[in-house]
N, CA, C and O atoms as a Tripos MOL2 file, in Angstrom:
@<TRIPOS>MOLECULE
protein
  292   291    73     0     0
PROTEIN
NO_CHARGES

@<TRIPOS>ATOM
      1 N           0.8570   -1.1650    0.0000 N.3       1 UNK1
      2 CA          0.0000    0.0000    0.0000 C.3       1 UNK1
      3 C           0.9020    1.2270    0.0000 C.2       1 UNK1
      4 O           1.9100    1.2520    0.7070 O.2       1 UNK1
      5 N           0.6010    2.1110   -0.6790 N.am      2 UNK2
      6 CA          1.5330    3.4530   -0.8540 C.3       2 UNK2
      7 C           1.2470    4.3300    0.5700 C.2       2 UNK2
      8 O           0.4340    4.2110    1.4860 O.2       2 UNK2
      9 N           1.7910    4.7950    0.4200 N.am      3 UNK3
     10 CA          1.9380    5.8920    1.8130 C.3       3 UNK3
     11 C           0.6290    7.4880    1.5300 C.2       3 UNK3
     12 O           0.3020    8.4270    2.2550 O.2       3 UNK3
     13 N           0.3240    7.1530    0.4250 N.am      4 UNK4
     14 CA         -0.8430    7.8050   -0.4020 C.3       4 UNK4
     15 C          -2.2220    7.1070    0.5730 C.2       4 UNK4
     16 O          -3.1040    7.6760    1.2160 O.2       4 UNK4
     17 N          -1.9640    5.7900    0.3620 N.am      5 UNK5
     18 CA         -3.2960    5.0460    0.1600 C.3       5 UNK5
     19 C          -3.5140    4.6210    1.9430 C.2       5 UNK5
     20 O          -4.5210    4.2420    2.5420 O.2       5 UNK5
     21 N          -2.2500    4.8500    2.3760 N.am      6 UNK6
     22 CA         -2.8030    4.2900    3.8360 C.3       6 UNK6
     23 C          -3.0100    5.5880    4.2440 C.2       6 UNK6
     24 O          -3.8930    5.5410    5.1010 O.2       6 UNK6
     25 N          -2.6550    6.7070    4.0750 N.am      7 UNK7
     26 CA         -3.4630    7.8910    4.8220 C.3       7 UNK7
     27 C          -4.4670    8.0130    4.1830 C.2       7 UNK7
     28 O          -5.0870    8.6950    4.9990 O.2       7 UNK7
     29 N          -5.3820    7.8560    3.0620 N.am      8 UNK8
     30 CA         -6.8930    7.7470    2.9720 C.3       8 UNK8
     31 C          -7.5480    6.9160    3.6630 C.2       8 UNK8
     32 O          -8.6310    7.1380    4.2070 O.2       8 UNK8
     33 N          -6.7880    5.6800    3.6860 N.am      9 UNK9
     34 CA         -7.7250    4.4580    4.5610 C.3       9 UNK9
     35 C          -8.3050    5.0800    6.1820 C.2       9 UNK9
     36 O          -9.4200    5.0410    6.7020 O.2       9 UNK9
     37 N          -6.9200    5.6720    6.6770 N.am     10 UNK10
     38 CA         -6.9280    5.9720    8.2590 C.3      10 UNK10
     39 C          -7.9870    7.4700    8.0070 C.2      10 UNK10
     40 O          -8.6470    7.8000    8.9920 O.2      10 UNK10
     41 N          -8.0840    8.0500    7.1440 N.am     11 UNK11
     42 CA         -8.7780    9.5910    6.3680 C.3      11 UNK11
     43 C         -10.2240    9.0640    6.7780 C.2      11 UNK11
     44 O         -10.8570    9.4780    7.7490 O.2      11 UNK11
     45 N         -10.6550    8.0560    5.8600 N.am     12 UNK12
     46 CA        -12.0760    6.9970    5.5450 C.3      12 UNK12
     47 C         -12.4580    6.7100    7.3070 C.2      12 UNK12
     48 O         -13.5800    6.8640    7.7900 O.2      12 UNK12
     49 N         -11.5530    6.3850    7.8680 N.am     13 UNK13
     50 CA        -12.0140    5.7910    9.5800 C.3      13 UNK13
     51 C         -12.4350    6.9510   10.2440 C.2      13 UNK13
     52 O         -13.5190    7.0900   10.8090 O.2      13 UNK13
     53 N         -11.7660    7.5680   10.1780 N.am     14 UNK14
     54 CA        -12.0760    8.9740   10.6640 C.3      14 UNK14
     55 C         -13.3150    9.8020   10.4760 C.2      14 UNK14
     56 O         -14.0140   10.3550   11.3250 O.2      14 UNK14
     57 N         -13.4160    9.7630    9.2870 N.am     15 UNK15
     58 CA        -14.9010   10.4070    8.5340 C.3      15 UNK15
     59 C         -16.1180    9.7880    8.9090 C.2      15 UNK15
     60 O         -17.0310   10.4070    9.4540 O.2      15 UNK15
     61 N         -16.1650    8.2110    8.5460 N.am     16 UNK16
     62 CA        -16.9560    7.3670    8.8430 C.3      16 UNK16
     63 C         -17.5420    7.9390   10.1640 C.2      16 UNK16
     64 O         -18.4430    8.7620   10.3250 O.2      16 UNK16
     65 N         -16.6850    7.1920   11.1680 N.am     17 UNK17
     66 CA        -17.1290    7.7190   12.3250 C.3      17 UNK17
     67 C         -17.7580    9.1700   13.0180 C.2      17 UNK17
     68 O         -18.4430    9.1970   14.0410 O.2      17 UNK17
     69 N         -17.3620   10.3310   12.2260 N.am     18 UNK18
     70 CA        -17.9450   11.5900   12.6190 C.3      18 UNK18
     71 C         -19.6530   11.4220   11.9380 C.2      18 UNK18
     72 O         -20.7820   11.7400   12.3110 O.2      18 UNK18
     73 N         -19.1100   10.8090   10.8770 N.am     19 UNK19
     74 CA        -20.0720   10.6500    9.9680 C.3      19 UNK19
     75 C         -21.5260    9.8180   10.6130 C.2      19 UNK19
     76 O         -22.6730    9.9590   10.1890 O.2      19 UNK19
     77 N         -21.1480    9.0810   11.5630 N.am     20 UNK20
     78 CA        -21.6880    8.2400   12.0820 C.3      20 UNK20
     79 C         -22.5370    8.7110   13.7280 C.2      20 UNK20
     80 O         -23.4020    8.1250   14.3790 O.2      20 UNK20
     81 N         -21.8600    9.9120   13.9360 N.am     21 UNK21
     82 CA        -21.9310   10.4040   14.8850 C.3      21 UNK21
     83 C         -21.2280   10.8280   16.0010 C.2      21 UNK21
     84 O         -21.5840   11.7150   16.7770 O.2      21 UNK21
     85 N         -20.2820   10.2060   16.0510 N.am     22 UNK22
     86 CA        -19.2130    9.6290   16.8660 C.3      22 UNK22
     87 C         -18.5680   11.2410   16.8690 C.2      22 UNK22
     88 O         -18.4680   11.9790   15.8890 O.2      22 UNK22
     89 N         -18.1810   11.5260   18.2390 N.am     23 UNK23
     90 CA        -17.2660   12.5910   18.4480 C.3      23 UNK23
     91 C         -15.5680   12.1530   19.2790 C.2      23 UNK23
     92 O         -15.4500   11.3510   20.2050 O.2      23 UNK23
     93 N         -14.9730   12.5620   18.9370 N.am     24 UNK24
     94 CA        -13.3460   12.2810   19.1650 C.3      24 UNK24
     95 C         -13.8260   12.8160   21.1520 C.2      24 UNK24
     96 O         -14.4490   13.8090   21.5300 O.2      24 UNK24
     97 N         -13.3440   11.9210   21.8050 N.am     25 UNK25
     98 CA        -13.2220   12.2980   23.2240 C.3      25 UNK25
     99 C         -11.9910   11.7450   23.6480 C.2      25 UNK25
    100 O         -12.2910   10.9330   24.5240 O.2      25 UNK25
    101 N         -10.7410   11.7550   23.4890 N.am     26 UNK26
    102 CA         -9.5020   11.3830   23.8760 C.3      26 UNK26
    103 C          -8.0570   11.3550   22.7810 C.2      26 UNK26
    104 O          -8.2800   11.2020   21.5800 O.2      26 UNK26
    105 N          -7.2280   11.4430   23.0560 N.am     27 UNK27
    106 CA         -6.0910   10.9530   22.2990 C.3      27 UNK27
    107 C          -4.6030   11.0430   22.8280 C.2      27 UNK27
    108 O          -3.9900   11.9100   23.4520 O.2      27 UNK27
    109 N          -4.3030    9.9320   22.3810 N.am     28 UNK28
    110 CA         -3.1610    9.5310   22.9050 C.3      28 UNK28
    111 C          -2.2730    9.1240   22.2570 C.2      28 UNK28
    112 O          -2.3280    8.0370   21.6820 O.2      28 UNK28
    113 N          -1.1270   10.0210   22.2080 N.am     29 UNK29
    114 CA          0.3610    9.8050   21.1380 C.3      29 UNK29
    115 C           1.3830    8.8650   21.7760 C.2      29 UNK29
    116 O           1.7900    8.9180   22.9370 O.2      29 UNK29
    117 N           1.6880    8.0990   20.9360 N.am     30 UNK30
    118 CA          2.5320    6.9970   21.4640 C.3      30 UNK30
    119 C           3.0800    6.8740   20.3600 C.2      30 UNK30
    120 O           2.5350    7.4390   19.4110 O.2      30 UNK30
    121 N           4.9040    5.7430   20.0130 N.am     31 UNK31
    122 CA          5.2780    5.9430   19.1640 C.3      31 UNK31
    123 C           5.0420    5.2560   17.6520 C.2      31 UNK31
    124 O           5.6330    5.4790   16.5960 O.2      31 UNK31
    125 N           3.9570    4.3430   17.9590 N.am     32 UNK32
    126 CA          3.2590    3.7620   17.2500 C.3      32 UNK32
    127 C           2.1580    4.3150   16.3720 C.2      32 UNK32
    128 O           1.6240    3.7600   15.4130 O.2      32 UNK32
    129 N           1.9240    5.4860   16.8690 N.am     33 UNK33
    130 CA          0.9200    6.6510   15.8920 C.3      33 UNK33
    131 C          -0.3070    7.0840   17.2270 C.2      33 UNK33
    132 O          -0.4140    6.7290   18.4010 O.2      33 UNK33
    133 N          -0.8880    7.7650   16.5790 N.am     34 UNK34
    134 CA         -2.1670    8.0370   17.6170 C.3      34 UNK34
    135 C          -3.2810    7.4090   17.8810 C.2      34 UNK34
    136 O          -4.1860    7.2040   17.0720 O.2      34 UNK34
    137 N          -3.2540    7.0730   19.0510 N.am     35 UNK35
    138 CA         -4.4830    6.2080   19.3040 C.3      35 UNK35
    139 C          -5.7660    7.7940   19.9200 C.2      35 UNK35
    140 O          -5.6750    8.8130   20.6050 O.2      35 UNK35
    141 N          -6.8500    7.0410   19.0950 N.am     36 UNK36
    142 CA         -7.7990    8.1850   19.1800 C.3      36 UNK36
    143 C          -8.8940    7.3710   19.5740 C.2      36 UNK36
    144 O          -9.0970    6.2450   19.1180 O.2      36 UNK36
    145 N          -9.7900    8.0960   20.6500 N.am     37 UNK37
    146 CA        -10.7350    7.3780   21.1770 C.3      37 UNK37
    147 C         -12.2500    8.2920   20.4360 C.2      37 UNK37
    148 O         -12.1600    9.3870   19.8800 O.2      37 UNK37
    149 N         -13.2640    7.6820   20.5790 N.am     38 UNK38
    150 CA        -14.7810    8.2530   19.7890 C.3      38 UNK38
    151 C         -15.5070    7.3580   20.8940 C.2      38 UNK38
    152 O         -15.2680    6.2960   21.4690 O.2      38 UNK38
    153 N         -16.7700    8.5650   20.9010 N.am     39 UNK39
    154 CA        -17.7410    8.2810   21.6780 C.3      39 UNK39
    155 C         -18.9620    8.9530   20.7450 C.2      39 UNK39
    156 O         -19.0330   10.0850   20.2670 O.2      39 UNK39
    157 N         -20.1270    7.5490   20.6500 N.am     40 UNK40
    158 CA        -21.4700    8.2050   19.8970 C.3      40 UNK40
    159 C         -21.9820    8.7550   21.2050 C.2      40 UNK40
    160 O         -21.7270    8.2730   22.3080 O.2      40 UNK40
    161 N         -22.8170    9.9360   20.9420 N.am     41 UNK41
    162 CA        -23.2140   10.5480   22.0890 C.3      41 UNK41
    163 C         -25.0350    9.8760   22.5290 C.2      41 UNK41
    164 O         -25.7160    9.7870   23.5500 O.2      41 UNK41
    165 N         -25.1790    9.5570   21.1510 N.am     42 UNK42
    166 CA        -26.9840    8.7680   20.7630 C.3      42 UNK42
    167 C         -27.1970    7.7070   21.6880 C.2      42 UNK42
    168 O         -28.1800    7.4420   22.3800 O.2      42 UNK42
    169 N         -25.3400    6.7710   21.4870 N.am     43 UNK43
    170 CA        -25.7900    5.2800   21.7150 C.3      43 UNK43
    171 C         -24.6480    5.0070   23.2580 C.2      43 UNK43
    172 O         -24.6860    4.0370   24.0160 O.2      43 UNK43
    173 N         -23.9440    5.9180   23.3160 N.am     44 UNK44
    174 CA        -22.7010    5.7120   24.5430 C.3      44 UNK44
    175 C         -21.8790    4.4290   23.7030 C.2      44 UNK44
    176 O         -21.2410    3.8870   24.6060 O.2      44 UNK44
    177 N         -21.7040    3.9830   22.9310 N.am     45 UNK45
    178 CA        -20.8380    3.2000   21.9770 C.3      45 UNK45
    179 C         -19.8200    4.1180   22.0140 C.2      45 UNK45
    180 O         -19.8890    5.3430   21.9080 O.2      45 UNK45
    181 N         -18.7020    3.2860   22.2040 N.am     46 UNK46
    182 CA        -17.3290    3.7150   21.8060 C.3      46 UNK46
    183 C         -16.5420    2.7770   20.9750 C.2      46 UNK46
    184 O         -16.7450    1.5720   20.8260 O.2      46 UNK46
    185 N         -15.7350    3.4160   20.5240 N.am     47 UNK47
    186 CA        -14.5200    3.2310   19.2980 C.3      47 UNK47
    187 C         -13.1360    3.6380   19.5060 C.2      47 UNK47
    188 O         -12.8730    4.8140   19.7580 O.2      47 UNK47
    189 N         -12.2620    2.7700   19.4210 N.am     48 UNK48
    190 CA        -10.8560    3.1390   19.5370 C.3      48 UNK48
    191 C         -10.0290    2.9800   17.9810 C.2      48 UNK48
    192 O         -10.1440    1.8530   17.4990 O.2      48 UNK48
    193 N          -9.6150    3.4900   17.5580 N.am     49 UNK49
    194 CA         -8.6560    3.8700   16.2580 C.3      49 UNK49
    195 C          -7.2260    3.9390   16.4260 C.2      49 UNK49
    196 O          -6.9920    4.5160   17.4880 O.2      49 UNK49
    197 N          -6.2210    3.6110   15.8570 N.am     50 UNK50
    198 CA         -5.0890    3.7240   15.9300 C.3      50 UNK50
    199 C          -4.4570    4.6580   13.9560 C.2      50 UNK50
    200 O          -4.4780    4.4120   12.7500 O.2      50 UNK50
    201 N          -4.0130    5.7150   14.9200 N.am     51 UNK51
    202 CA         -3.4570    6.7290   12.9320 C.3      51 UNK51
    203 C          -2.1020    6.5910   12.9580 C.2      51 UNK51
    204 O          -1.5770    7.4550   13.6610 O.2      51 UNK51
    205 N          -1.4470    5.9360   12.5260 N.am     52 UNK52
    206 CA          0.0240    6.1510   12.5370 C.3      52 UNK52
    207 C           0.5110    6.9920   11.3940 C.2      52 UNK52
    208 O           1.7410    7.0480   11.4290 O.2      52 UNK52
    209 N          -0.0410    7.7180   10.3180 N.am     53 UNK53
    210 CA          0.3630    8.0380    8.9820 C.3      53 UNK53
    211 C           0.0160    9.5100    9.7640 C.2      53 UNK53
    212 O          -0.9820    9.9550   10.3310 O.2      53 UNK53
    213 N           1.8160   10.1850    9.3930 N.am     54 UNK54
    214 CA          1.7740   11.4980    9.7440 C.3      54 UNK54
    215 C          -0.1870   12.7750    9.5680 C.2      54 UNK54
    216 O          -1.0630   13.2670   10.2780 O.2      54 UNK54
    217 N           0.1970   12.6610    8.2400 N.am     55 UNK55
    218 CA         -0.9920   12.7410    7.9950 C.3      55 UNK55
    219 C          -2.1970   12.8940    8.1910 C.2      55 UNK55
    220 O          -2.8720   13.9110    8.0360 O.2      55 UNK55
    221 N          -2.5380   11.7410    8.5880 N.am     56 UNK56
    222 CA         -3.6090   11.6420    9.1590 C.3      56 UNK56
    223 C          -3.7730   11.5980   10.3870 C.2      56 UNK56
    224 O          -4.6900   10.8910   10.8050 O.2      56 UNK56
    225 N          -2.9970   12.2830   11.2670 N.am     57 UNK57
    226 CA         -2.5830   12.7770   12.5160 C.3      57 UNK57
    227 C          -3.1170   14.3330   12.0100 C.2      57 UNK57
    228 O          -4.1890   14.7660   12.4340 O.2      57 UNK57
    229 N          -2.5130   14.8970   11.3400 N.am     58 UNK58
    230 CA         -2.4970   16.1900   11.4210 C.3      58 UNK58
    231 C          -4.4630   16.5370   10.9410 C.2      58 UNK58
    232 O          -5.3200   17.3650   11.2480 O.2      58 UNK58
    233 N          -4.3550   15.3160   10.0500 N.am     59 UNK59
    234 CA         -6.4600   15.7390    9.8440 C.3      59 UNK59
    235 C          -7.1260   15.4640   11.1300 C.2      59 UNK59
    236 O          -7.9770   16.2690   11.5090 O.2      59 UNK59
    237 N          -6.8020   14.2530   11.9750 N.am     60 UNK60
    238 CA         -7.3210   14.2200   13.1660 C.3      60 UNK60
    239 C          -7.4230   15.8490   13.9710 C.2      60 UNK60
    240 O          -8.4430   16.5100   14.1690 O.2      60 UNK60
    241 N          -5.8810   16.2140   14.3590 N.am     61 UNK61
    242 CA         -5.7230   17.2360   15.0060 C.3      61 UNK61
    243 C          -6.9320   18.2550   14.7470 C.2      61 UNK61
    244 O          -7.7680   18.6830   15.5430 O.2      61 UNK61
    245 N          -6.7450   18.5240   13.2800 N.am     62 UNK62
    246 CA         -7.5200   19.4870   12.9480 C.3      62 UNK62
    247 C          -8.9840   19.2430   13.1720 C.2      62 UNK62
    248 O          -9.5780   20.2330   13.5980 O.2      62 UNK62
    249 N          -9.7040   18.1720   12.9890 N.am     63 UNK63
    250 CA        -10.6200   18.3140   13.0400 C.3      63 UNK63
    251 C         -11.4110   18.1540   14.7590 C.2      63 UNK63
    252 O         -12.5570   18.4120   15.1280 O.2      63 UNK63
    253 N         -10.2080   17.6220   15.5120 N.am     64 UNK64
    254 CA        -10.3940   18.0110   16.7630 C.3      64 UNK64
    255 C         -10.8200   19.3830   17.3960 C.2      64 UNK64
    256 O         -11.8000   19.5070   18.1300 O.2      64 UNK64
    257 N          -9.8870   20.5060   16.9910 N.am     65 UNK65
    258 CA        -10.0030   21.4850   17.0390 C.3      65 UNK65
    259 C         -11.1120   21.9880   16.2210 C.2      65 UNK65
    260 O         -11.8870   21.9710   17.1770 O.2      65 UNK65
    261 N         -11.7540   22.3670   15.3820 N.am     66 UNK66
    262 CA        -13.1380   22.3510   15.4920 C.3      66 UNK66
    263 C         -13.7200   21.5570   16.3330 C.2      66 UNK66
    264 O         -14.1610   22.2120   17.2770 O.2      66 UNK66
    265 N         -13.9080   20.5380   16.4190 N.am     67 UNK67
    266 CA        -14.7050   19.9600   17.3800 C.3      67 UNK67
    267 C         -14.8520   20.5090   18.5090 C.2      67 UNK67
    268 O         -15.9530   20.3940   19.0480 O.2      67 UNK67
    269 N         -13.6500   21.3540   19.2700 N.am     68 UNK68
    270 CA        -14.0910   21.8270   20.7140 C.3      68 UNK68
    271 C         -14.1210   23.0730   20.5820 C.2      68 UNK68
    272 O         -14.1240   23.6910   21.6470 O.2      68 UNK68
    273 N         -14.1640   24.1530   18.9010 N.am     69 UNK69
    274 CA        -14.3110   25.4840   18.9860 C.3      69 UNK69
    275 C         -16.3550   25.4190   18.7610 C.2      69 UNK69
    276 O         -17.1860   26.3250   18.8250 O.2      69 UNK69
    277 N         -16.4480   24.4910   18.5960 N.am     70 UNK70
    278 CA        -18.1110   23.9150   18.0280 C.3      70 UNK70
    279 C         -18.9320   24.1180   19.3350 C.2      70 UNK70
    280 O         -19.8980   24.8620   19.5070 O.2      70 UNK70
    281 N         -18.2030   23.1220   20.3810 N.am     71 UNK71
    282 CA        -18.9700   23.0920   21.8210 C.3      71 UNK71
    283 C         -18.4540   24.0470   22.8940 C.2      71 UNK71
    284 O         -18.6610   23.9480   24.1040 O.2      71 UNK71
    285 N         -17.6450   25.1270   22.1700 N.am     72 UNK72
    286 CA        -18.0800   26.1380   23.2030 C.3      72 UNK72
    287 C         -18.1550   27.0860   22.9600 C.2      72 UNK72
    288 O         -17.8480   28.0710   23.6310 O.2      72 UNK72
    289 N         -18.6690   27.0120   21.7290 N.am     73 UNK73
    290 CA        -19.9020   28.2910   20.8250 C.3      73 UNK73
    291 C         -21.7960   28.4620   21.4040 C.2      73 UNK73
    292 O         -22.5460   29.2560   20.8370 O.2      73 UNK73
@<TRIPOS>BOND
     1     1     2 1
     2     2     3 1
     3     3     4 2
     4     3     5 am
     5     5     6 1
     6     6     7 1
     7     7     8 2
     8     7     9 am
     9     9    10 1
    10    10    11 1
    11    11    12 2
    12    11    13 am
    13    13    14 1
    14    14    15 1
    15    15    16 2
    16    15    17 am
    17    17    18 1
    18    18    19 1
    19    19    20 2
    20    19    21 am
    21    21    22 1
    22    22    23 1
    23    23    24 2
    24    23    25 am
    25    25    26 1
    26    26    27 1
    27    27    28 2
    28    27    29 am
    29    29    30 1
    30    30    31 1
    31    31    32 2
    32    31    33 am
    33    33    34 1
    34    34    35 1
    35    35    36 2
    36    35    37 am
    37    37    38 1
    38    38    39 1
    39    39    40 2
    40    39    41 am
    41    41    42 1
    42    42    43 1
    43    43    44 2
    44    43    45 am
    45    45    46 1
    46    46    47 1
    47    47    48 2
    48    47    49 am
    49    49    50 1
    50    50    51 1
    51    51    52 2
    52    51    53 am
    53    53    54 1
    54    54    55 1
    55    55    56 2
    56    55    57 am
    57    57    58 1
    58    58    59 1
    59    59    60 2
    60    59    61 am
    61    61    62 1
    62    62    63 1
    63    63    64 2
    64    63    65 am
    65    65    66 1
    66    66    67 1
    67    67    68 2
    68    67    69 am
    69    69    70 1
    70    70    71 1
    71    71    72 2
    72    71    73 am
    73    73    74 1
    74    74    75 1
    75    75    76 2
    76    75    77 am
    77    77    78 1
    78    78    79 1
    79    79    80 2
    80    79    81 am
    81    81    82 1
    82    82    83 1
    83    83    84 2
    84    83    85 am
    85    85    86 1
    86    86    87 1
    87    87    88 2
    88    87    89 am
    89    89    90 1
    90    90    91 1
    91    91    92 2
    92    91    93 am
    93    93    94 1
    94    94    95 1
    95    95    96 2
    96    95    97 am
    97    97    98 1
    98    98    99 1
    99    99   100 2
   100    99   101 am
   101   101   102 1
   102   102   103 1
   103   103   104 2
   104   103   105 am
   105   105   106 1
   106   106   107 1
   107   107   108 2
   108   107   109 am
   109   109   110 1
   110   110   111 1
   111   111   112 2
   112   111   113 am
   113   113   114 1
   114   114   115 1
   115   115   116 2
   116   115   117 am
   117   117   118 1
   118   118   119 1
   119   119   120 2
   120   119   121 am
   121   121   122 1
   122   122   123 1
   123   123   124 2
   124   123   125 am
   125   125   126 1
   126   126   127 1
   127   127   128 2
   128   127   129 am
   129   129   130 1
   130   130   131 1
   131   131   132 2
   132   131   133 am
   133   133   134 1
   134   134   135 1
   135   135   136 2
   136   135   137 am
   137   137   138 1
   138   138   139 1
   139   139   140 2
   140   139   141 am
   141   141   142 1
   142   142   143 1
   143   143   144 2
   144   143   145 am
   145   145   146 1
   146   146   147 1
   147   147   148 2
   148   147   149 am
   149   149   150 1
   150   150   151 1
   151   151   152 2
   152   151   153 am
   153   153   154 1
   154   154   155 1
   155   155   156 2
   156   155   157 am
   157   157   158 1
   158   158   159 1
   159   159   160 2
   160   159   161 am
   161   161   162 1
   162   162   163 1
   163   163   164 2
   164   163   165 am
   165   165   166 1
   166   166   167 1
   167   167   168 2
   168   167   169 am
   169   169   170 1
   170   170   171 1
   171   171   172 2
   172   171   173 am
   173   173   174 1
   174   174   175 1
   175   175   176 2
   176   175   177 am
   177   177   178 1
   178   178   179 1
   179   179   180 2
   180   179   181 am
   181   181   182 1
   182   182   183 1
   183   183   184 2
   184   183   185 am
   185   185   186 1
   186   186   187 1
   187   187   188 2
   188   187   189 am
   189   189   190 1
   190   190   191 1
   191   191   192 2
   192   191   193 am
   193   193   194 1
   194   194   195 1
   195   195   196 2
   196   195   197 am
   197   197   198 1
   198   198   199 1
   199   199   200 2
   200   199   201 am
   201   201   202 1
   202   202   203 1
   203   203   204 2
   204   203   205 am
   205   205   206 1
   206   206   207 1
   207   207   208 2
   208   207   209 am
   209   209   210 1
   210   210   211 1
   211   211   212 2
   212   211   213 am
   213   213   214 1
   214   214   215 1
   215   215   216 2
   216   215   217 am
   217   217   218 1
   218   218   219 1
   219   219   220 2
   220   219   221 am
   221   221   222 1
   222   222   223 1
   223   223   224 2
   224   223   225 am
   225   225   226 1
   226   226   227 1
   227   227   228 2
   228   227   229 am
   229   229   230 1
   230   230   231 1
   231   231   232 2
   232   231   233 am
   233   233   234 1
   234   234   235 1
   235   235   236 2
   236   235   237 am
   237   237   238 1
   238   238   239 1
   239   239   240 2
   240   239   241 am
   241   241   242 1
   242   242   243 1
   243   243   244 2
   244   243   245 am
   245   245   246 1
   246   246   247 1
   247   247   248 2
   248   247   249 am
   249   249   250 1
   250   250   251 1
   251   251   252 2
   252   251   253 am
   253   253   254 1
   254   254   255 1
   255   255   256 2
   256   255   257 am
   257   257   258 1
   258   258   259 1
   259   259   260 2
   260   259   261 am
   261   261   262 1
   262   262   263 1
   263   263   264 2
   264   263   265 am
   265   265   266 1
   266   266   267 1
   267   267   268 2
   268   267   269 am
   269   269   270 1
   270   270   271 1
   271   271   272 2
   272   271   273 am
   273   273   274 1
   274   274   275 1
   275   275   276 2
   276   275   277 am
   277   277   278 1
   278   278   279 1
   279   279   280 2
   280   279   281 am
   281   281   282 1
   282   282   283 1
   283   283   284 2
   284   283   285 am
   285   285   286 1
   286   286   287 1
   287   287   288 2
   288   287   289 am
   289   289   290 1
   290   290   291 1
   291   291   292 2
@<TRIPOS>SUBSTRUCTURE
     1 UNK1         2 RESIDUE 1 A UNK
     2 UNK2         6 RESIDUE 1 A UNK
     3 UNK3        10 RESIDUE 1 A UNK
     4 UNK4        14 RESIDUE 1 A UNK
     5 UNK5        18 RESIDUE 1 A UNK
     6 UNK6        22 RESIDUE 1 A UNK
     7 UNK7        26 RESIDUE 1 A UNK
     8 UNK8        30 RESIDUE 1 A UNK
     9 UNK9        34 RESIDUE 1 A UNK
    10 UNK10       38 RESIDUE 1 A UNK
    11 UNK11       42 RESIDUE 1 A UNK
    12 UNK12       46 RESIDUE 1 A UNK
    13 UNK13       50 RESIDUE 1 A UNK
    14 UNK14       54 RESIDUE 1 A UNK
    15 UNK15       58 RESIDUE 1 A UNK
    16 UNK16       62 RESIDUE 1 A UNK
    17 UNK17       66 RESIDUE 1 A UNK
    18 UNK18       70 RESIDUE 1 A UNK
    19 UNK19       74 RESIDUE 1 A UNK
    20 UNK20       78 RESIDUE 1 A UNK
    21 UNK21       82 RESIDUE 1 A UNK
    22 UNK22       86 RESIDUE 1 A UNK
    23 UNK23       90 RESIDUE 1 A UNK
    24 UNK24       94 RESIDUE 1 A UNK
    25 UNK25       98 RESIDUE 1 A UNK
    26 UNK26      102 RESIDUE 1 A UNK
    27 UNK27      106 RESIDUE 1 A UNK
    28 UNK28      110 RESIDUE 1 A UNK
    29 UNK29      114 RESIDUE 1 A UNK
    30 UNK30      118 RESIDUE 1 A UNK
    31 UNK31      122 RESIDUE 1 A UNK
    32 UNK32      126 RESIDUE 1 A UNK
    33 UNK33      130 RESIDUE 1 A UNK
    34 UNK34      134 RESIDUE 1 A UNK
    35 UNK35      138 RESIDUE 1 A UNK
    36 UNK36      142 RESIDUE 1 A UNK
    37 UNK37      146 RESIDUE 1 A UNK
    38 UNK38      150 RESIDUE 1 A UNK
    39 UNK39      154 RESIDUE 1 A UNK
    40 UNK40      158 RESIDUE 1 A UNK
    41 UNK41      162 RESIDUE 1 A UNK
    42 UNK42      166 RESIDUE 1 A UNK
    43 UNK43      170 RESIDUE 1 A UNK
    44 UNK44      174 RESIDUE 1 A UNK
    45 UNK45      178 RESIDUE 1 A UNK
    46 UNK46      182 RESIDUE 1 A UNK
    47 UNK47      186 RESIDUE 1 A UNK
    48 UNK48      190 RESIDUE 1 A UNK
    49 UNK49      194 RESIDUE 1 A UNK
    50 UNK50      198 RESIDUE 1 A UNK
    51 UNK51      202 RESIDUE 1 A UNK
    52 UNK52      206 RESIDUE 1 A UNK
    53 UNK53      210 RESIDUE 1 A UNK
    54 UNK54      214 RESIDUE 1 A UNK
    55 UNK55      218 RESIDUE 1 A UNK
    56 UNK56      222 RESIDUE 1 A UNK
    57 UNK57      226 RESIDUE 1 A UNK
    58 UNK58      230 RESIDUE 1 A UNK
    59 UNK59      234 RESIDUE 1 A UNK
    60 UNK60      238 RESIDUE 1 A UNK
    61 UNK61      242 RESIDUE 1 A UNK
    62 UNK62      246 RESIDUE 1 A UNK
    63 UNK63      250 RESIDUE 1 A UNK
    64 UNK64      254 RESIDUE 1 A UNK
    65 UNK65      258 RESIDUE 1 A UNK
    66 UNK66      262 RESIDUE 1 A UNK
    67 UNK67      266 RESIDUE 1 A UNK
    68 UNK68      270 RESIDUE 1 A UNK
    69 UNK69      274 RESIDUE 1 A UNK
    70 UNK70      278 RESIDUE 1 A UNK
    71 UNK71      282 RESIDUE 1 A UNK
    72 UNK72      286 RESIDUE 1 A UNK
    73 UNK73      290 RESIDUE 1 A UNK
């Protein structure tokens, strides 16, 4: 897999899940990539993810940050 194609895959997990409902409530950098935790707020279901592709670290980040300029608007 190209280094292209695994940061869409980890891109796709990410989306899905917002997509799904799921809001990012944790994360944790280790040297293995970021482990990112999601919580649906509907169902209390959680999800754990692991991003190791620079990349898709930095889309996480970002879209973290909206996420908490959102809830305290």
């Amino acid at each position: 897999m190209s280094s292209y194609d695994a940061f869409l895959s980890e891109k796709r997990q990410v989306d899905d899940l917002v997509k799904k409902g799921y809001i990012m409530t944790a994360s944790k950098g280790t040297l293995d990539g970021d482990v990112v935790e999601f919580e649906n707020k509907m169902t209390s279901d959680k999800k754990t993810i692991r991003l190791t592709h620079p990349d898709s670290r930095k889309y996480f980040t970002t879209l973290y940050i909206k996420q908490q300029e959102q809830m305290t608007e």
